[in-house]
N, C-alpha and C positions, 0 to 999 in steps of 0.2 A: 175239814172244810174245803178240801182240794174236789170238789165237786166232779171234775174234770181233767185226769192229770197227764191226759193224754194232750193235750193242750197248754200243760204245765212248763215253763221258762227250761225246756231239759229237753235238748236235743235229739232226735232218734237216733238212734245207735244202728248201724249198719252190722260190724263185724260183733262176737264176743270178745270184751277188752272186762279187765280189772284191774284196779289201784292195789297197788301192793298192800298185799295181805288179806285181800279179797278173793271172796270165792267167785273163778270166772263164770258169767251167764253161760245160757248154753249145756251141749251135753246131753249125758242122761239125768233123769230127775232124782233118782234112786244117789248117784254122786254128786250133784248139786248140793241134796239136802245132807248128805254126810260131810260135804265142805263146810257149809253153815253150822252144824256140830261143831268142827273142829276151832271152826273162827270163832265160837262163841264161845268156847272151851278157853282161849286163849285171851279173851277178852274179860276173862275173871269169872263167869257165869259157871256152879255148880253143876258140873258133867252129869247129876245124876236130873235134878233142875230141866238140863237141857234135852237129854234122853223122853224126858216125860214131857217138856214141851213141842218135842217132833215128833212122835210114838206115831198119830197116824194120819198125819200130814200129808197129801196127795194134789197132784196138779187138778187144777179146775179148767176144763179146754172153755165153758162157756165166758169165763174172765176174757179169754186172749179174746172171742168172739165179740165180747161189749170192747173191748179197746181200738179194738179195728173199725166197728163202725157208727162210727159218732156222725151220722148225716145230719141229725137232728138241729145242730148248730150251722146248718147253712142257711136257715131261714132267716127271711128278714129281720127288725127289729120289731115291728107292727106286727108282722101273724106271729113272733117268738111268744112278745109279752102278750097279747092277745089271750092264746094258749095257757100262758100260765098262769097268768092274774085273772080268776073269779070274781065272781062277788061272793062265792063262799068264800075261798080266802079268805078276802076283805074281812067277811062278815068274822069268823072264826078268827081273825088276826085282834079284832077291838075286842072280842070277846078274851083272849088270851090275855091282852095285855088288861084288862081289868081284875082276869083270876091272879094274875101275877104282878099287879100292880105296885107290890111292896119290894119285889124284886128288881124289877126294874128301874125303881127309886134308889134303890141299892148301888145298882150298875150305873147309870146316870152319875151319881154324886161319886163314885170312887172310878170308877173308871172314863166318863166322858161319853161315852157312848147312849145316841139316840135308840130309843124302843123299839122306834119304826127299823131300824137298821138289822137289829135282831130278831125280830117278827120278821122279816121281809127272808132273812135265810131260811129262819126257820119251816116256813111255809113252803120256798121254795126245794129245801133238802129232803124235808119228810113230812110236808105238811102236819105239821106243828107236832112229829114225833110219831104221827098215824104208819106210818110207810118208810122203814129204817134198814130197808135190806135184808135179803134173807141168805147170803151168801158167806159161806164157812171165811170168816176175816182171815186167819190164819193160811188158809190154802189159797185165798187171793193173792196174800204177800209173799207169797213164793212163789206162788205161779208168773207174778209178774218179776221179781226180782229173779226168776230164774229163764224168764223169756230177755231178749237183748235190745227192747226198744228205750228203755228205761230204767235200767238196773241199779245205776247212781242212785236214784229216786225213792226205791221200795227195799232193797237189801238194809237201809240203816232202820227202814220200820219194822222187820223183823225182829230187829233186835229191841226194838224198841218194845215190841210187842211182850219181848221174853220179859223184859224188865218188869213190865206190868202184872205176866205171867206169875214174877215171882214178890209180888206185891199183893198178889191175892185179887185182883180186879182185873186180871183175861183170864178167858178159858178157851183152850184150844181148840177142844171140841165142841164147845157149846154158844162163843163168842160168833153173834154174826154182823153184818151190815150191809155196806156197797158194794160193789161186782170189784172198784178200786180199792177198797180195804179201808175206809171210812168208816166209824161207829159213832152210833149214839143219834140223836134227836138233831145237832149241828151238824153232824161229819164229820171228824176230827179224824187226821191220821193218829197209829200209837205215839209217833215221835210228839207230837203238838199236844197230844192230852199229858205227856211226860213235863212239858214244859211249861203247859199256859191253864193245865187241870184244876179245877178247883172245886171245893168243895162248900157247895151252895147252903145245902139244907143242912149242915153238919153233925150227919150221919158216922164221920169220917174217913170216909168214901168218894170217888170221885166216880161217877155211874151216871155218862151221857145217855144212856140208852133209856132209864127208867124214871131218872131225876129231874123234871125242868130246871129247876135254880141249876144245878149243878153244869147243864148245859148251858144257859144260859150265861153263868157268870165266866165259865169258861171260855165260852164265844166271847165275850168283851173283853177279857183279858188277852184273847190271843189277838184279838184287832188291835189292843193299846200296844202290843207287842211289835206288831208287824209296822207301825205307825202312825194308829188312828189320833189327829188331832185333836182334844178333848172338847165339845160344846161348840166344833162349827159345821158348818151344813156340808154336804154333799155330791148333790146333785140337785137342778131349779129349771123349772122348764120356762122358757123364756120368747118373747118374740122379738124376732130378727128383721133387722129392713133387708130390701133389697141389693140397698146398694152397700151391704158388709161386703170386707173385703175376705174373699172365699178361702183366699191362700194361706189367711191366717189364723185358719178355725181348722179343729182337730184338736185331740191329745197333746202330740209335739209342738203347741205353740200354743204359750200362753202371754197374759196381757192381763193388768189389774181391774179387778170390778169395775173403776171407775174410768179405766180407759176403754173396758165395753160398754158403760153405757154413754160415753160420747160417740160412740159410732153408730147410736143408736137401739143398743140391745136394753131392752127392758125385761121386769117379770112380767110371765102372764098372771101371775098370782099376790100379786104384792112388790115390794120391795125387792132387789137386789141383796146379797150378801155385804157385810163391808166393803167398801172403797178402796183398802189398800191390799186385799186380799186378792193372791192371785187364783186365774181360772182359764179355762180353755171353751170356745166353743164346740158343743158338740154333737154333728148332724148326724145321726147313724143312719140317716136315708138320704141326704145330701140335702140342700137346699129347700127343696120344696116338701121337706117330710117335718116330724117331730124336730123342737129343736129345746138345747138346754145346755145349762154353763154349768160346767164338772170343775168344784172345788178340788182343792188336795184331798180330801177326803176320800174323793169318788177312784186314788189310783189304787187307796188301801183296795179297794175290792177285786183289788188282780191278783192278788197276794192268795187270795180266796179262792179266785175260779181264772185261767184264764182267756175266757170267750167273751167278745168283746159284746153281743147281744145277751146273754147272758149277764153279766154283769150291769150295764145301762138297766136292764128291765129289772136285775133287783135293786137297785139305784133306786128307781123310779116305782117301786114296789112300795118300797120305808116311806116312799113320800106319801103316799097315796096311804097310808096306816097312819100319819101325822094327820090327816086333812086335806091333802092336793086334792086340787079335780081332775080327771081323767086329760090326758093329754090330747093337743089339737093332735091330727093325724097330718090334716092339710093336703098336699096333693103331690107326692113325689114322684120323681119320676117313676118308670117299670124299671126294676135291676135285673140283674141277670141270674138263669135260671144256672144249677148246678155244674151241670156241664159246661156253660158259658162261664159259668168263675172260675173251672178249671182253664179253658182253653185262656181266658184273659191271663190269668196266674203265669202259663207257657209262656206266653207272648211277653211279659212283663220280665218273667225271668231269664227271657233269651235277648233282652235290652239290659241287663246286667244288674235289674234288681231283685235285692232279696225279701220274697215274696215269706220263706218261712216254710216252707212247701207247697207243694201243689195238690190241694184238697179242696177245695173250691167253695172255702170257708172264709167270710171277709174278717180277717183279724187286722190287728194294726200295720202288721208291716205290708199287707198287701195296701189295705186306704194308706200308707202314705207315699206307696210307688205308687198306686193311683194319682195322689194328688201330685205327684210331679211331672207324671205322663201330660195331664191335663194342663198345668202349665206350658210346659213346652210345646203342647199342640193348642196351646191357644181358648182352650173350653175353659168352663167356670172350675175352677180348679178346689172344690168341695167333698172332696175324696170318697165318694158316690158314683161307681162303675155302672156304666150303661151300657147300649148296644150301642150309641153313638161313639163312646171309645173305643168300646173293641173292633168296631169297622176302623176304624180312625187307625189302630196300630197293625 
């Protein structure tokens, strides 16, 4: 479900380093994968097992190619979800969840998890299983566990892989998915299917790739997993007055439903969540764009992917498969183009904040040096980069 794992809470690795007893990144690939032999050899896994699990195992150069350029996440949050919410979607999402209606009643009652929450991945990962990757799993996870951006990350899914391997449910050769080594209809890394796998249709088998229930129930137990609270909302698009106070909206600052709607926030669609329930507001275009109040619920979904437009818009996906109406868009300011969120990124990070790097992607740590720059220079302090800050710094 790591959609995006180049964005994943895992720092870039500069030098090759390894934790003792690891095989270091780096090198040639021909001893890389004789390291992973031997560490798996030592890790209990049957030498002849693991021989047949690497037999013909090869780097993929187009993996490292999709990991270096993820431009796609610099767009806004408007042309993001734009892009990917249809009305086929839509339409194919109520159609799903009626084929699968008994399932989802399922998941609901044992797990806690909304339909629309699982629709809204599902569509977003492989539209509804149509589009799962056609990339050798096994050569991704070593191609990236043996590149040095990330190696923490993808060397424990190899092995995770093996373990599957010898469970009768991977194949090395024949197993495929995301460019990132993701399988099945959700995306599930091996480690996560190892842990949160279930077996839907009870076949007894667990087969993201062919099974919906199977995918499906999986997806909601790894959300229970990660720490989805069971039967409350998410994300609520909501309208704002003017006179909210700017500094105190964002992610990193939250306040109880019921001390937002004394400041005036209301639903556009109804009611408010509970009263004593805490939330944040949150503008992904700043003030004058889309606005909405992100329960606890909505940080599970970083657990999942972590791009801050991405996530907001499958947020705002699940809603919209419940019933929401299409959100206002309203009139935000112009943000800044690619190379403008790089050079802001510069400028912020040579003021001593950390930005996360400089990709010219707005993730959180950039909006919340944003939002202190703008305090301190006095602007509406709504963590929404313009041109008027970047002259400004």
């Amino acid at each position: 479900m790591h959609f995006v794992p180049a964005l994943a809470a895992c720092l870039a690795l500069a030098l090759p380093v390894a934790a003792r007893g690891d095989t270091p990144c780096g090198g040639s690939f021909s001893g890389f994968v004789a390291g992973l032999k031997d560490e798996a050899a030592a890790l209990g896994h049957d030498r002849r097992s693991v021989d047949r699990f690497f037999a013909a195992v090869r780097p993929d150069p187009e993996v490292i190619r999709r990991d270096r350029a993820q431009g796609f996440f610099q767009r806004d949050f408007i042309d993001f979800s734009r892009r990917l919410i249809s009305q086929n979607r839509l339409d194919n999402g109520r159609r799903n969840a009626d084929r699968y209606g008994s399932v989802f009643t399922v998941i609901e009652k044992r797990y806690g998890v909304s339909r629309g929450v699982l629709l809204a991945f599902w569509a977003l990962e492989t539209d509804y299983g149509a589009v799962q990757g056609d990339f050798n799993t096994l050569n991704a996870l070593v191609t990236l566990a043996h590149d040095c951006r990330r190696p923490e990350l993808f060397r424990p899914q190899v092995f995770a892989a093996l373990t599957l391997f010898e469970r009768g449910d991977f194949d090395p050769a024949g197993t495929t998915g995301a460019w990132a080594g993701e399988i099945g209809q959700v995306q599930m890394l091996p480690a996560d299917i190892l842990k949160n796998g279930i077996d839907g249709d009870g076949d007894g088998h667990v087969r993201l790739k062919t099974s919906a229930p199977d995918a499906l129930m999986s997806g909601a137990n790894m959300l229970r997993d990660l720490g989805w609270r069971p039967n409350e909302p998410w994300l609520q698009e909501v309208v704002i007055p003017d006179t909210l106070p700017w500094a105190d909206t964002g992610l990193d600052h939250e306040k109880s439903v019921a001390d937002w709607a004394a400041l005036g926030v209301r639903g556009r669609d109804g009611g408010l969540g509970p009263a004593d329930l805490s939330a944040s507001v949150l503008l992904p275009m700043g003030r004058g764009g889309p606005a909405f109040l992100a329960y606890p619920n909505f940080r599970v979904f970083f657990e999942w992917n972590r791009s801050l437009v991405y996530v907001t818009t499958a947020a705002y996906l699940a809603t919209r498969l419940e019933g929401a109406p299409p959100y206002d868009p309203r009139t935000p300011e112009p943000g800044l183009s690619g190379a403008e969120m790089k050079l802001l990124q510069q400028k912020l990070a040579a003021r001593g904040h950390d930005v996360g790097g400089i990709d010219g992607i707005l993730g959180e740590m950039t909006r919340a040096a944003v939002q202190k720059e703008q305090q301190r220079l006095g602007l509406p302090a709504d963590s929404w980069p313009t041109r008027a800050l970047l002259n400004a710094l």
